[in-house]
N, C-alpha and C positions, 0 to 999 in steps of 0.2 A: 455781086459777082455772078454772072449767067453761066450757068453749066450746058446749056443748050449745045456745044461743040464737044463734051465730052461723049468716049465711047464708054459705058458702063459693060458690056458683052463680056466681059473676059469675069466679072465677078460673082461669085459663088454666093445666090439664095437660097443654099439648100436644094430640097424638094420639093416644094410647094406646089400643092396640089391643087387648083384655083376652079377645077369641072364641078367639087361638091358643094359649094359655099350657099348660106342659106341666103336667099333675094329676098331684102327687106323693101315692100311696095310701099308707098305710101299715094299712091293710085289707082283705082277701081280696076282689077283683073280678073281673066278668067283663067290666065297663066297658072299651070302648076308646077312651072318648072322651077326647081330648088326650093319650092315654098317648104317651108318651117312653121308650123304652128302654136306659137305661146315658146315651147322649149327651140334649143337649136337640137336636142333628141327625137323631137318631133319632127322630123326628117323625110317630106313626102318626092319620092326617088321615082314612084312611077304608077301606073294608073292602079294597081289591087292595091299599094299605100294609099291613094289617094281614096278610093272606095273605102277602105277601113278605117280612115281618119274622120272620114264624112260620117260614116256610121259611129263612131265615135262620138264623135261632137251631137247628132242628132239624139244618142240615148242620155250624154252629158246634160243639156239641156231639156231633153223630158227630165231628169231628175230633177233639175231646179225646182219645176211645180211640185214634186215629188214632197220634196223637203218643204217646200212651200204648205203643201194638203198633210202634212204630218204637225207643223208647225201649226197651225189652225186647228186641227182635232184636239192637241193637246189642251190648246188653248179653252177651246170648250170645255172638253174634260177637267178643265182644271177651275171652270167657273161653275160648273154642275157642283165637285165637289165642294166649292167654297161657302155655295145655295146652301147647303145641306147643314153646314155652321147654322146660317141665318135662321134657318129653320128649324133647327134642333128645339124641341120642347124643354123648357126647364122645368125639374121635376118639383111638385109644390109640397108631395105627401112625404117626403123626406123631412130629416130633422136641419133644421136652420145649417150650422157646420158643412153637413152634407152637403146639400145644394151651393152655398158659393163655392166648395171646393171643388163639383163637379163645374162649374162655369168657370174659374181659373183655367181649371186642367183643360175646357174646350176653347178659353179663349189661347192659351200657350199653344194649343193643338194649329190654331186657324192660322197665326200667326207666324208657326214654323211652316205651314204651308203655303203660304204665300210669299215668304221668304223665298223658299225654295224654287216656288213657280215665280218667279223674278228670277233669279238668277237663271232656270232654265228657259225662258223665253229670248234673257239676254242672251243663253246662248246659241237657241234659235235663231235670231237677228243676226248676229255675226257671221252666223253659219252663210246666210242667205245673202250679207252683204258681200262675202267674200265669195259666193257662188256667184254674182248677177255681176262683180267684177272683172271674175274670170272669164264671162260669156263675153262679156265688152272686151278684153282683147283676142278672143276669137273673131270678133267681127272686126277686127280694127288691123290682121290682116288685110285688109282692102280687097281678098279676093273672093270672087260672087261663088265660089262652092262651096266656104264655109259659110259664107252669108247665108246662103240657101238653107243649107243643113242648120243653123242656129234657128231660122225660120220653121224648119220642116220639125224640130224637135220641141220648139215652140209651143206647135200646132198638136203632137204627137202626148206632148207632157198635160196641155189643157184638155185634150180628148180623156186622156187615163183619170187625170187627178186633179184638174182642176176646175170640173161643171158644178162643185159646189161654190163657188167663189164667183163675183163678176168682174167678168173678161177686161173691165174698165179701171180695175184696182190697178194699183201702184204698178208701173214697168218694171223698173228697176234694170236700166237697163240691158233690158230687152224683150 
């Protein structure tokens, strides 16, 4: 049955407001009209939203390497300290008793520590998977100012924190 002859005019949609609504692209723009970025809260209405969104997003993704160059330090840190196990002298002029109880008590020592830097590495990683996710649907807006600004913070995050690392390591999406 075609409703194409009917007049719908006479019926009540409310109010609907249809000038705010967030424009989902899924083709490369430089539009930013209604764009929404990640949230439909993310709501960029006009060029100072749009400037602060972009500055936004550019210190968002400097922080990636952020956490990236903290995540790395620890990781040292946490191989210097495990070194210091290995190299712990075992003492010989102690009484027999003595000595394997101090080597118990430094192997339970190395062991709680490694423990622990495992579980905080793992939560390093998640940290970062769930950061270089979030960049990826910043860029997946399709539109070239947030592209820009995920690029330019990119550039910004590797400049601050990440010239000890090389530039050819893992993306992670982005």
């Amino acid at each position: 049955m075609g409703h194409g002859g009917m007049d719908h005019g006479d019926m009540d949609h409310g109010d609907m407001d249809m000038g705010d609504k967030c424009s989902m692209n899924m083709l490369f723009t430089w539009s930013s009209k209604n764009l929404c970025i990640v949230f439909s809260q993310w709501h960029v209405k006009g060029t100072v939203s749009l400037i602060l969104s972009l500055l936004a997003i550019v210190a968002l993704t400097a922080g990636y390497e952020w956490v990236r160059n903290v995540s790395r330090k620890y990781d040292q840190s946490l191989n210097v300290r495990l070194q210091a196990f290995s190299s712990a002298p075992a003492t010989s002029s102690s009484p027999e008793g003595e000595s394997s109880t101090l080597l118990t008590a430094g192997k339970e020592a190395r062991l709680a520590l490694e423990r622990r830097g495992v579980i905080i590495k793992a939560a390093f990683y998640a940290l970062q998977i769930f950061y270089s996710f979030f960049i990826m649907l910043l860029f997946m807006t399709y539109n070239g100012w947030v592209m820009l600004a995920v690029a330019v913070g990119a550039f910004v995050g590797y400049i601050l924190f990440g010239q000890s690392s090389s530039s050819t390591k893992t993306m992670a999406c982005h």
